[in-house]
C-alpha positions, 0 to 999 in steps of 0.5 A: 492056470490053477486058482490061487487059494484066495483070490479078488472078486467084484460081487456083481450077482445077487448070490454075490451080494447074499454071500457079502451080507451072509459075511458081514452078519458072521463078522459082526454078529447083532450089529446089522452091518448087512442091512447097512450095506443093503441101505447104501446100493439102495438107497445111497444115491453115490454107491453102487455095485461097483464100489463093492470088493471081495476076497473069495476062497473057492466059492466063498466070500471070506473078506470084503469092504465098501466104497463110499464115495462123499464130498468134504468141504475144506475151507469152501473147496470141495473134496472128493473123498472115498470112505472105506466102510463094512471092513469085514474078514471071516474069523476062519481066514484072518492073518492071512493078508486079505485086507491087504488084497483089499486095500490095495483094489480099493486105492486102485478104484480110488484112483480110477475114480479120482478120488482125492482122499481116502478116508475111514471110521475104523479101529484103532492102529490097523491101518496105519499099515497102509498109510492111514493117521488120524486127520479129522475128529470123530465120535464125540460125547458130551453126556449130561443127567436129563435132571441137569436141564433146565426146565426150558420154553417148549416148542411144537415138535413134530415128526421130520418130514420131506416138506421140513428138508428145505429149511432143515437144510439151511439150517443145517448148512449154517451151522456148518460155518462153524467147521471149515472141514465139513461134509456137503450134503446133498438133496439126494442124501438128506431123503435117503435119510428120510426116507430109510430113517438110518443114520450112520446105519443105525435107526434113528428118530427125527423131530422137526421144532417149530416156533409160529410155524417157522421150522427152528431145529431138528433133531436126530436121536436114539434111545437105549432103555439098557443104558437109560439113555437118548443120544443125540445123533445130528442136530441143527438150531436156528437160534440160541432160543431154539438150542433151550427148545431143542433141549426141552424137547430131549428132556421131556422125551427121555423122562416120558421113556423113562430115560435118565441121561442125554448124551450128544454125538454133535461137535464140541463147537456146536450150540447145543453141545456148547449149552451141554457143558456150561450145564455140566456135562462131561466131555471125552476126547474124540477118536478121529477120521482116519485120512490117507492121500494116493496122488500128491500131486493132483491133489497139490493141482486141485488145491491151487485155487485154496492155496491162491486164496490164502496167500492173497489175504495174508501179507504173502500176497503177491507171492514170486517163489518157487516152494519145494515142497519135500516129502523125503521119497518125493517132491512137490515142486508149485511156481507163484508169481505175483500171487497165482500159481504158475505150474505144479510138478512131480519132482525126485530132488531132494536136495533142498529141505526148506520145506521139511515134511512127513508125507503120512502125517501131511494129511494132519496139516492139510486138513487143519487137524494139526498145526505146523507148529505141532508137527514139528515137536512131535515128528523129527522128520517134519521140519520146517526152516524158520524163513518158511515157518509163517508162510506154511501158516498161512498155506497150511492153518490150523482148523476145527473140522467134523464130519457128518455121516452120508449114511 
C-alpha cells in the first residue's frame, strides 16, 4: 500500500521527539515552546509521550500538538479537562488540513482517556472549526505606574522554597473560593513548579513574604527591562494586610530594577488586583478559554451529584420530572424523583423544545461563562419556555471562573 503523502504519527523515540522540538522552534521562533514541551514530559507529573501527536510527511514532522490532561473544579466537583497546547504547523505545509488530522486523534485520545472537556488557550476563530467557543475568562491585565503605590508596610521577603509549598498551598486554595471554576493543583504540580522556576512555560521569579514567620503571601512574576515592566503571573494573600505587603514588595523590586509599571495577570476578583484598580489602574477585557464537550451524555452522568446539589438548595427541591434536554441533533433525556436523579439516556426525539439549547455554546452555560438569560438574546436557537427559564437557573447559574496555568 503506498504512504499517503502525510500521515499521523505518535512520536515515541528520542529522534521523534528532537524532529517536534526542531518543529516548534521553526514555528515559534525565540518564543522556547521546545523547551515548554521539554518541561511538561519531564517534569509535569500528568503528561507523557503518549499525549504527544504528530503529522509527518516522509520522515519529517511537519504539524503537531500536546495533550495536557488537568483538573477543573466547577462548584466543588471535579473536571477531567485535556488541554491542547504547542499547536504548531510548519509554514511550508500549512492549508493543508493538518490540524484537522490532529484535532480529530486528539479527541479520540480524549475520549479513550475519559476526558470530560477539552480545552485550549489559543488564537483567536480557528477552532471554532472544530467546535470550540470561548467558556472561561483568560489573559487578564490590570497595569498600574509603580509611582501609584502607596508606600506600604514591608514584609521579610524571601526566596519560595519547598519547606513554604504547604502553607502556600492553603492560601492559595483559599483564594480560589472566590471562583467556583477553578484548577485543582496538586503537590505534584506545585514542586514542578518549584523546581523548573516555569510558569505557563515562561521563567518566572517567586518570593514567599512572611510576617512573625508566618508565610503571608507569594508571588510569581517576571520582569521585561524593554517594556519597564514586573508582571505579575500568580499570587496568594493571606489577609488584606498581606495584599499592602505584597504590593510593596513589587514596587520596591521594580524601582531597584529600574522598572516603571506593575502589570497583574491575576483575576479581577483577586485581592491584590481589586487593590490595583481602586489605586487606578487599567483594566482590559479578557480573552477566554476556549472549551469543547465530546460526550454529552457521560458528562450529563458525571454532573448528577452537582445537578442534585442545586436543586436541593433552591425551591425546586424534591424535584418529579422528566427534563428533555434538547440539542437540536440530540437529546438528554435526565429522570428526577424526589430530588435524585433517576436515569440519564441518549435519546434522537426532538419533538419536545422546552428546554431549547446551542449544543457549541452549551459549555458557556454549563460552566457559568454565560447566563441562560444571555444566551437566549444572543442565540435564536437557544431558547428556553418561560415554565423552565428559573429552574435551568438553578441547574445552570451564572459563575466567575479563572483558571491557573499546570505548567
Amino acid at each position: 500500500m503506498t504512504q499517503p503523502e502525510y500521515w499521523f504519527h505518535r512520536p515515541e523515540s528520542d529522534e521523534d521527539i528532537e524532529q517536534l522540538y526542531e518543529l516548534m522552534n521553526i514555528v515559534f521562533k525565540g518564543e522556547d515552546v521546545d523547551k515548554i514541551v521539554k518541561m511538561l514530559l519531564d517534569h509535569y507529573p500528568e503528561s507523557n509521550r503518549r499525549h504527544l501527536l504528530a503529522v509527518k510527511h516522509g520522515d519529517e514532522t511537519v504539524a503537531g500538538l500536546i495533550i495536557i490532561p488537568q483538573t477543573w473544579v466547577l462548584d466543588g466537583f471535579d473536571l477531567r479537562v485535556a488541554e491542547m497546547g504547542c499547536v504548531a504547523t510548519h509554514p511550508d505545509h500549512r492549508r493543508k488540513r493538518l490540524q484537522h488530522i490532529l484535532n480529530e486523534k486528539f479527541d479520540e485520545q480524549v475520549k479513550k482517556e475519559g476526558l470530560d472537556l477539552c480545552a485550549l488557550a489559543g488564537v483567536p476563530f480557528f477552532y471554532r472549526q472544530f467546535g470550540y467557543e470561548y467558556t472561561v475568562e483568560l489573559d487578564h491585565s490590570t497595569r498600574l505606574p509603580l509611582s501609584n503605590i502607596p508606600d506600604y508596610p514591608k514584609a521579610e521577603a524571601v526566596p519560595f522554597s519547598e519547606n513554604d509549598i504547604p502553607a502556600a498551598k492553603v492560601i492559595f486554595e483559599a483564594s480560589q473560593g472566590k471562583y467556583p471554576i477553578h484548577e485543582k493543583r496538586t503537590l505534584d504540580v506545585w514542586r514542578a513548579h518549584r523546581k523548573t522556576g516555569l510558569y505557563y512555560g515562561g521563567p518566572v521569579e517567586t518570593v514567599s513574604l512572611f510576617k512573625d514567620n508566618i508565610l503571608i503571601a507569594y508571588l510569581k512574576y517576571s520582569c521585561s527591562q524593554k517594556e519597564k515592566t514586573i508582571t505579575l503571573k500568580e499570587a496568594a494573600v493571606a489577609s488584606p494586610a498581606a495584599v499592602e505587603s505584597a504590593l510593596a514588595y513589587l514596587k520596591d523590586y521594580g524601582k531597584r530594577k529600574g522598572l516603571e509599571k506593575l502589570v497583574s495577570g491575576l483575576g479581577y476578583l483577586d485581592e491584590i488586583s481589586m487593590r490595583l484598580a481602586e489605586l487606578g489602574g487599567e483594566q482590559s477585557h479578557p480573552y477566554a478559554w476556549q472549551v469543547k464537550i465530546l460526550d454529552y451524555l457521560e458528562l450529563f452522568r458525571k454532573l448528577t451529584p452537582l445537578l442534585e446539589s442545586r436543586l436541593r438548595e433552591s425551591k425546586f427541591s424534591g424535584l418529579s420530572e422528566t427534563l428533555n434536554f434538547n440539542f437540536r441533533k440530540f437529546n438528554i433525556v435526565v429522570t428526577f424523583k424526589d430530588g435524585v436523579v433517576e436515569s440519564t439516556e441518549l435519546g434522537y426525539d426532538n419533538s419536545d423544545r422546552t428546554i431549547g439549547l446551542n449544543p457549541t455554546v452549551f459549555p458557556q452555560l454549563l460552566l457559568g461563562y454565560r447566563s441562560r438569560e444571555e444566551l437566549e438574546y444572543v442565540y435564536p436557537d437557544f431558547k428556553i419556555q418561560e415554565t423552565h427559564k428559573e429552574l435551568t437557573d438553578v441547574l445552570f447559574p451564572k459563575r466567575a471562573g479563572y483558571i491557573h496555568f499546570v505548567y
